[in-house]
C-alpha positions, 0 to 999 in steps of 0.5 A: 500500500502506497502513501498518497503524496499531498498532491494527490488529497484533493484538498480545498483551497480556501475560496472553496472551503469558505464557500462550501457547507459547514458541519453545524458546530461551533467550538467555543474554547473557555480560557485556554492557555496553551497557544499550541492547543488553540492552534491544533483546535483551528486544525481540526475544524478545517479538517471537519469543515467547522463553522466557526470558533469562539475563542473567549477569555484569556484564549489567544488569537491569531495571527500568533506564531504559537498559534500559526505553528500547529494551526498550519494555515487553518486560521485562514480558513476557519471563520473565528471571533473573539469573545472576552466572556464566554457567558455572552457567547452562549446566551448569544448563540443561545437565543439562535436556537443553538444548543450549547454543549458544555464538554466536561466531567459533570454530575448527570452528564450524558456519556459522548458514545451515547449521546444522539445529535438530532437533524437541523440542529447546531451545536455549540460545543464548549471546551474549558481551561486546561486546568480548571476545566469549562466555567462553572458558570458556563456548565450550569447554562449549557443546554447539555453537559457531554462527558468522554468516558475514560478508563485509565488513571487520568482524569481528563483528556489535553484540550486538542485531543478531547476537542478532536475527540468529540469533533470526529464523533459528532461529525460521524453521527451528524453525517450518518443522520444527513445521510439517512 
């Protein structure tokens, strides 16, 4: 089996992507520190044809070379906007009809392998701090709390890793259902 060259992906180029039909989420990234993280977010979303990103708080925004570095041109062609609350972006999207989605560790919380993306429905998904998680705040006005079941001794996942996580299975749910 032979590894395909890049030039052989056909892959998007820019106008194309901004033109084409976007997966109905959103990713709103609560306070995250790390700039290699928020990179590797933009790079994931470009993969699965994101919406947009919401970078709130102390996350930071492109163009910056911590960012630039993971995020490998993504950053042009994933739509994103800066929110210094995040409270203001879910009550916002919120009020579109969005359902907001808080990814953490939470009592009731619904396990991601058996949560059921509905048809003609956005979603946007929540990602907290790397230490402290999604804003309690931010938890109790989310319309669902989704939890990535683990099995080992850690307790959580790195926040591009949990973010790649839950983008793959809601991107392979939502296409099965489009598709049905």
């Amino acid at each position: 089996m032979r590894k395909l060259k890049n030039s052989e992906l056909d892959r998007l180029n820019i106008e194309e992507f901004k033109s084409a039909e976007k997966t109905p989420l959103i990713i709103i990234l609560d306070n995250i520190r790390s700039l290699n993280n928020i990179g590797s977010v933009f790079r994931t979303s470009d993969a699965f044809l994101i919406e947009k990103i919401y970078l709130c708080g102390i996350s930071a925004t492109p163009p910056h070379n911590d960012i630039r570095k993971t995020a490998l041109g993504s950053t042009e062609t994933v739509t994103w906007e800066y929110a210094e609350h995040t409270m203001d972006v879910v009550k916002q999207l919120q009020s579109e009809n969005i359902k907001v989605i808080s990814i953490e560790q939470a009592e009731r919380s619904t396990m991601l392998d058996t949560f059921q993306p509905k048809t003609n429905q956005t979603y946007a998904l929540v990602f907290g701090n790397e230490v402290k998680g999604v804003a309690q705040d931010v938890v109790d006005a989310s319309d669902i709390v989704i939890e990535i079941p683990q099995f080992g001794t850690k307790h959580s996942l790195n926040i591009s890793v949990s973010c790649g996580v839950v983008i793959w299975d809601m991107f392979s749910k939502l296409s099965k259902i489009q598709s049905s």
